[in-house]
N, C-alpha and C positions, 0 to 999 in steps of 0.2 A: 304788288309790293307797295308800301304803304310810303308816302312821300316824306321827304327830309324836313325839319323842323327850317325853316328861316331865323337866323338870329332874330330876334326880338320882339319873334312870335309864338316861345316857347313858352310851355309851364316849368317852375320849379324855382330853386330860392340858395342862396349861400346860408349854412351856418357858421358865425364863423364867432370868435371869440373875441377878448378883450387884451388875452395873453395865452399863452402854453397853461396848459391844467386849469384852467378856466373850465372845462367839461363838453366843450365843443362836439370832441370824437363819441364820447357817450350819448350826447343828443343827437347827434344825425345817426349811430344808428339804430338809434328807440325809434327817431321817425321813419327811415328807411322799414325798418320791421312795423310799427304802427299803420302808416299809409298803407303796405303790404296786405296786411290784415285785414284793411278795409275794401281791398279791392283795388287799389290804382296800380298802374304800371310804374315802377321806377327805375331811374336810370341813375346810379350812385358814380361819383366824380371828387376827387382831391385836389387842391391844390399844393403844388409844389412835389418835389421830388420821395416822396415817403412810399414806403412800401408795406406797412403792418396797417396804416388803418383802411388801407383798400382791402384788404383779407378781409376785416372783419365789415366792411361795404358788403362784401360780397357773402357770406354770411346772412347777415341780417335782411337783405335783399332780393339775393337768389340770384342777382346778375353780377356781370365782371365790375369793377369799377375802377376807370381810367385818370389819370394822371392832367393836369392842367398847369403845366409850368411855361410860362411868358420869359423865363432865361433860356433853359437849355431850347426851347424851338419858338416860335417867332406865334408872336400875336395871329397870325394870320394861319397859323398852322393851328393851334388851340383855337382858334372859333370855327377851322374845317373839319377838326376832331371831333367837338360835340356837336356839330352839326349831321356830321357822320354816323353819332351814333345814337341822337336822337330821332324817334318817330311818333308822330302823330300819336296825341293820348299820351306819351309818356312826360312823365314829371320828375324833373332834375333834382337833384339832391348834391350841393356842390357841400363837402367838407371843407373849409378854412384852414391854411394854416399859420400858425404862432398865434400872433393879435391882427386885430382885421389888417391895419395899416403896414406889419411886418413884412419886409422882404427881401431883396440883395441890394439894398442901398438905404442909407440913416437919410437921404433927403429927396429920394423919390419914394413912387410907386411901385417900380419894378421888380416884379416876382411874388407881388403881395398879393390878396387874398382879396383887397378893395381894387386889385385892377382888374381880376376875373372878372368881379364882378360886374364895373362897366363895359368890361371888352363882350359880355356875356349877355350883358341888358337885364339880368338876376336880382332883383328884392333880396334883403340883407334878413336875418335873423340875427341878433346879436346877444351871445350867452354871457353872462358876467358873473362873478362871484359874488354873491349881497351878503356874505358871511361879516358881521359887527359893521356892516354898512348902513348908515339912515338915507338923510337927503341926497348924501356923497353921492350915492348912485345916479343921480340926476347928473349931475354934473362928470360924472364918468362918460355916461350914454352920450349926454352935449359933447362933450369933447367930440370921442369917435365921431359924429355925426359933423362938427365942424371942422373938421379938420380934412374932409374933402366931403362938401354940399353934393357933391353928384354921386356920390355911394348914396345908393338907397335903403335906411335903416330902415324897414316897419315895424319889427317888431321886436322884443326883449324877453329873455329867457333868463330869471335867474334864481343860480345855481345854491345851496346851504342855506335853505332860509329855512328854518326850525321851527318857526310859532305863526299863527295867524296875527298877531298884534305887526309881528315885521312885516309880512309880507304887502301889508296893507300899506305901511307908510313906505316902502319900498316903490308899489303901485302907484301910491300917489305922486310920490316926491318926483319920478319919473314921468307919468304923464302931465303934471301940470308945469312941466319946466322943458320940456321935447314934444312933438310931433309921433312918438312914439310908443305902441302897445304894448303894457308890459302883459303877455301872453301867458307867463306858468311861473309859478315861483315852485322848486323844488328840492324838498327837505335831503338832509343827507341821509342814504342809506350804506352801512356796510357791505349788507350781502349784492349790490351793485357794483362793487369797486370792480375794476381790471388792473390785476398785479400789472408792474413796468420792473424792468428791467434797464441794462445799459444804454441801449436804442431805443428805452421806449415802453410800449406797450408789451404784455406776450400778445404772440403772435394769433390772430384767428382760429389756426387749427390747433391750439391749446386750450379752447375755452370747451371743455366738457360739458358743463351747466348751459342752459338757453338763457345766459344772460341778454341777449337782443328782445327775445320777448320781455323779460323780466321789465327793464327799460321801456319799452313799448308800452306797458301794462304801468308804468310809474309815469310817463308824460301824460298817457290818456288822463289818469285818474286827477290831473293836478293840471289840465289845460280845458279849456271852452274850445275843443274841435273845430265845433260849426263855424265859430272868431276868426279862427288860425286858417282854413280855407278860404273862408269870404278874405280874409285879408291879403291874405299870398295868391287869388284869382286860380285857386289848382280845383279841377273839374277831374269829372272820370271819362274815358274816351268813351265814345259810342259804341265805338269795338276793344274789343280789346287789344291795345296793340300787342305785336310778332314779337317774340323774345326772338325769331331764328330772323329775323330781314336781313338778307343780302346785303352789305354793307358795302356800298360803292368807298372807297377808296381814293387816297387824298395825295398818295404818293407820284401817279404819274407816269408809272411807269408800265413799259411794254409785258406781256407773261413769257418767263423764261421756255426757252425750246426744251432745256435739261430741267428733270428732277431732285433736287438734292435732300439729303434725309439727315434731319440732325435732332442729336437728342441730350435733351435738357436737365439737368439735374432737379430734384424738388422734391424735397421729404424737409422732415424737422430743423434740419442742417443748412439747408438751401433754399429758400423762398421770395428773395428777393428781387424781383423780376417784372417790370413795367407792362401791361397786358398790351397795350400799344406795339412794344417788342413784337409778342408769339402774333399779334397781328400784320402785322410787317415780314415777317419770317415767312409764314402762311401768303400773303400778296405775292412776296416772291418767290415761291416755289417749293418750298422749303416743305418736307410730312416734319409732321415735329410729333418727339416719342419722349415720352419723360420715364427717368430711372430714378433709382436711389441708393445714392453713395455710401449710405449706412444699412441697408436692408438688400440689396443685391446683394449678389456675390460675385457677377460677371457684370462687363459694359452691354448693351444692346449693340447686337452687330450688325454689318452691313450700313453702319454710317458715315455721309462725308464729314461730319465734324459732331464736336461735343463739348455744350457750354454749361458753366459752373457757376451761374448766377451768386448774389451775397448773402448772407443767413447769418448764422451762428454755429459756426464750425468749433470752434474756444468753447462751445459748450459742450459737444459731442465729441470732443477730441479725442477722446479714448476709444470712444466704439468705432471712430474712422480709420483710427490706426490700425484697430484689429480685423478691420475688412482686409486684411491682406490681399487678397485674390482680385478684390476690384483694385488697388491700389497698382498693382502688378498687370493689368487690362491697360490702364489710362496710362502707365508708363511707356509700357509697349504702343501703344496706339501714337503716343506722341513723339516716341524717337522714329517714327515710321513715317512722320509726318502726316498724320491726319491733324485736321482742325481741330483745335481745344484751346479755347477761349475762358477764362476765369476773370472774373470783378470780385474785388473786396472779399468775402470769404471763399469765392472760387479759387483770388490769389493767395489766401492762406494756406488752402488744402495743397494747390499746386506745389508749394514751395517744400523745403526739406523737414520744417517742426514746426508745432504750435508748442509754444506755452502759455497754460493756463494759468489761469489767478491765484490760482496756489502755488503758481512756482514748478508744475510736473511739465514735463515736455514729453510732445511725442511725435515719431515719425510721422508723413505725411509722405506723397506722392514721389516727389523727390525731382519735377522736370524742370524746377529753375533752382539755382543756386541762393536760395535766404532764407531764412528765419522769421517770424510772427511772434508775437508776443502781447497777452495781456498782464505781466507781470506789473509794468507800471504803467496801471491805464492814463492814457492821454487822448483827449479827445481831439480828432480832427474833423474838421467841417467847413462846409462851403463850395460851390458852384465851381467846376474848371471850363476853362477854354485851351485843350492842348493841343499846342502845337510842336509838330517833328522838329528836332533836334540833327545838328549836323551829321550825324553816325546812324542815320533810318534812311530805308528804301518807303517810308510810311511820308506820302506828298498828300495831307489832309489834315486839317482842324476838327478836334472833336472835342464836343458838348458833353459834359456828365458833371458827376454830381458825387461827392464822399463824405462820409459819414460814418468813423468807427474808432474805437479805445483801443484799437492793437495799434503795431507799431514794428518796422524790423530791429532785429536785434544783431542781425548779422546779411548783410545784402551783396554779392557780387556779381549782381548781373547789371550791363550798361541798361542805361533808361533810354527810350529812343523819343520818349515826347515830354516837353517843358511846359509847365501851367505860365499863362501869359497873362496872369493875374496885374491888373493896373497897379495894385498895392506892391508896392520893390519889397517890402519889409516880408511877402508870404510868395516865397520862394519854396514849388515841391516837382519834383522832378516823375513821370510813372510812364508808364508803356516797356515791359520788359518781353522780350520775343527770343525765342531758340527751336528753329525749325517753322513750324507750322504753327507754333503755339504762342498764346501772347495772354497777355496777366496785365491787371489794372487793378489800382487800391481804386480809384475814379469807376462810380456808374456808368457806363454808356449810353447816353437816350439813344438806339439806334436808329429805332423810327424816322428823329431828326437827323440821322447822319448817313444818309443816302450810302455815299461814297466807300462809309468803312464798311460796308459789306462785299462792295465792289473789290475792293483789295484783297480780304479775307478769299475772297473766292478767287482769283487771280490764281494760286496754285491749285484749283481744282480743275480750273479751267485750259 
C-alpha cells in the first residue's frame, strides 16, 4: 500500500476564480480530463458544500471527488480527508468556490477557497474574466493577491479573450504589475457552454456530448503545458499510483459487531450526496445498494433503512407521482418503522405534493404532513448549525448546509431542531420526525457528525 501524502508535501494546485461564472468549474475540468490524458493520476476535490461540480470532477477524471468545507467540519478534519485520500504520484485538482476570498463571513476567511488553500499548502490558479478588460486585469489579479500575501497566486487563466491584440496586453498588463503568470488566455466557445439551471449547473450525468474532453483539447491548445507543470511543480509518479488503496480512515472508530444494509436513492431525481457520506456509511458497517425512485417499481428489500438524498424532484414530479408502486413500498416501509432519512428533495418527495413551476401539483409519498413548492421560487441559502428544540428526544448539534427555490406551502409537522444561526434576523426552524423517519430541507455532512448516526440507529439497535 502506497503511503499517505503529508500536508505540504503533496502535488496539485486550487483553481479557483475571481467570482461565480468566472469559468472556474470548466477549467478544472478541461485539466482534470487534460492531465488524464497525459498520464498523471488525479485526485479531484471541491470546496464548499456543492454537489453538481463533483459529478462532473468525477467525470472528467474517472475518480470520486470529495467535498472540502472548513464550516460544516473542522480544519483539522479537511487536512485528514485529503490526506486520506491522497497517494503518492497523485495530483490534486482543488475546484474553488465563488471568488478565491468568498466564504461564510464578509470579514474573514472562513469557508473560502483562499483558506483551503493555505490549510492545504496548494499553489493558486486564478481564472478571471478579461472580457472588455485592458490593464484593469492587473489591478484585479493585485487586488486577489493582496488582499491575503499568503494565498499563493502563480498563475492566471483568462477566460473571453477573442483576439490576439488582447490577449497580449492582457499578458502584459498582468505580468509587469504581479508576480504572476498569465498561463492561457481563452477565446469564447459556444459549443463548450454547460446549460445551468436553478442550482446551477446540469448535472454530470446529463452531459451526453464529451464536453471534458472538448475542454481539455481548448486548454491544451491555448496553454504552454511544459510552463504550467514546471510552475505548479506536478511530476508523473514512478508508478503509477492505486485508484483502489485501502483508505485508512479518519473517523476513529471501533467496526461494528452487526451488519446493517441501507439503500440509497440515485437516478436523475436524486444525486445529491457528499462521497465522504457513502464513505462513512461503508466505515461503519453499512452494504449500501442504490435504487431508483423513478425507474423501479419496488424498494430493494431486506433493508435497515433508506435515504433520499437532494436532487430535483420539482423536475421529475410527474414520473414520481406515477411510480405508484414504489410510493406505496416507502409508505409501507415507514409506518413500519424502518429508517428513511430525506434531505432537501428527499424532503420534498417524502412529503404529501410537489408543485411545480407551472403551478401542477402532484402527489408524493405522503409520510409527513406538508407541501413543497416551486411556484414562487425563493431562494434559500447558507450553512446551519442545528440545534434540538424543546419537544426532541434528538440530544445533538448538527452541521449541513441548504440550498433550494422550494418552499412549504402547507406544513404541520412540529420541527424538532432550530438553526442557531448568530444573525437574529435568519430565523428557520427543520428536523421533522414521525416514527423512524426524519426529513431535513438542511444537508447533513454526516461524515462530520459522528453522533447522528448513532441515534439514527438507536431503534435498530
Amino acid at each position: 500500500m502506497t503511503k499517505n501524502i503529508k500536508i505540504g508535501h503533496h502535488q496539485g494546485l486550487v483553481i479557483a476564480g475571481t467570482h461565480s461564472s468566472a469559468g472556474k468549474s470548466s477549467v478544472s475540468m478541461g485539466f482534470m480530463r487534460l492531465l488524464k490524458n497525459h498520464g498523471y493520476s488525479i485526485k479531484p476535490f471541491k470546496v464548499g458544500p456543492d454537489y453538481i461540480d463533483p459529478g462532473h470532477h468525477a467525470r472528467a477524471s474517472g475518480q470520486p471527488s470529495y467535498n472540502l468545507d472548513t464550516v460544516m467540519c473542522t480544519p483539522k478534519y479537511v487536512k485528514a480527508l485529503f490526506s486520506d485520500i491522497m497517494s503518492d504520484g497523485d495530483i490534486a485538482i482543488v475546484e474553488g468556490v465563488m471568488g478565491l476570498h468568498d466564504g461564510a463571513s464578509a470579514i474573514s476567511e472562513k469557508g473560502s477557497t483562499a483558506e483551503v488553500a493555505k490549510l492545504l499548502n496548494l499553489p493558486v490558479l486564478l481564472v478571471i474574466d478579461g472580457r472588455a478588460m485592458a490593464r484593469s486585469a492587473a489591478a484585479l489579479v493585485l487586488g486577489y493577491m493582496n488582499l491575503d500575501p499568503k494565498v499563493n497566486i502563480v498563475g492566471v487563466i483568462a477566460n473571453n479573450i477573442n483576439s490576439d491584440r488582447h490577449a497580449q496586453i492582457i499578458k502584459d498588463a498582468i505580468e509587469h504589475h504581479t508576480s504572476a503568470k498569465l498561463l492561457a488566455c481563452l477565446p469564447t466557445s459556444s459549443e463548450l457552454s454547460i446549460p445551468s439551471r436553478h442550482l446551477g449547473l446540469h448535472q454530470g450525468i446529463e452531459q451526453k456530448k464529451d464536453i471534458y474532453q472538448k475542454w481539455a483539447k481548448h486548454i491544451e491548445s491555448h496553454i504552454d503545458l511544459k510552463l504550467f507543470l514546471k510552475l505548479f511543480k506536478l511530476k508523473k509518479p514512478e508508478q503509477q499510483a492505486s485508484s483502489s488503496k485501502l483508505v485508512p480512515r479518519r473517523w476513529r472508530t471501533n467496526p461494528k459487531s452487526v451488519t446493517f444494509n441501507i439503500a440509497v436513492a440515485k437516478d436523475e431525481a436524486f444525486q445529491f450526496i457528499y462521497q465522504d457520506t457513502l464513505d462513512f456509511l461503508s466505515h461503519q458497517g453499512f452494504n449500501i445498494a442504490f435504487f431508483s425512485p423513478l425507474h423501479d417499481l419496488h424498494l430493494p428489500k431486506n433493508m435497515d433503512g433508506y435515504y433520499f438524498p437532494g436532487g430535483y424532484p420539482e423536475l421529475h414530479a410527474e414520473a414520481l407521482s406515477r411510480n405508484r408502486s414504489m410510493i406505496k413500498d416507502i409508505k409501507k416501509a415507514g409506518l413500519a418503522g424502518i429508517m428513511i432519512i430525506g434531505e432537501c428533495g428527499g424532503l420534498m418527495y417524502l412529503g404529501k405534493h410537489i408543485t411545480n413551476e407551472t403551478g401542477k401539483k402532484f402527489p408524493m409519498v405522503g409520510l409527513f404532513n406538508f407541501d413543497t413548492s416551486l411556484k414562487a421560487r425563493k431562494l434559500t441559502l447558507g450553512y446551519r448549525k442545528l440545534k434540538p428544540t424543546r419537544t426532541t428526544n434528538i440530544k445533538l448539534v448538527l452541521h449541513g448546509h441548504e440550498f433550494h427555490y422550494s418552499a412549504f406551502t402547507m406544513n404541520k409537522e412540529q420541527p424538532k431542531l432550530k438553526n442557531s444561526n448568530p444573525n437574529k434576523k435568519i430565523i428557520s426552524n427543520d428536523g421533522f420526525t414521525t416514527k423512524n423517519c426524519h426529513a431535513f430541507y438542511a444537508h447533513i455532512y454526516w461524515a462530520g457528525n459522528k453522533g447522528w448516526l448513532n441515534h439514527l440507529m438507536e431503534a435498530k439497535l
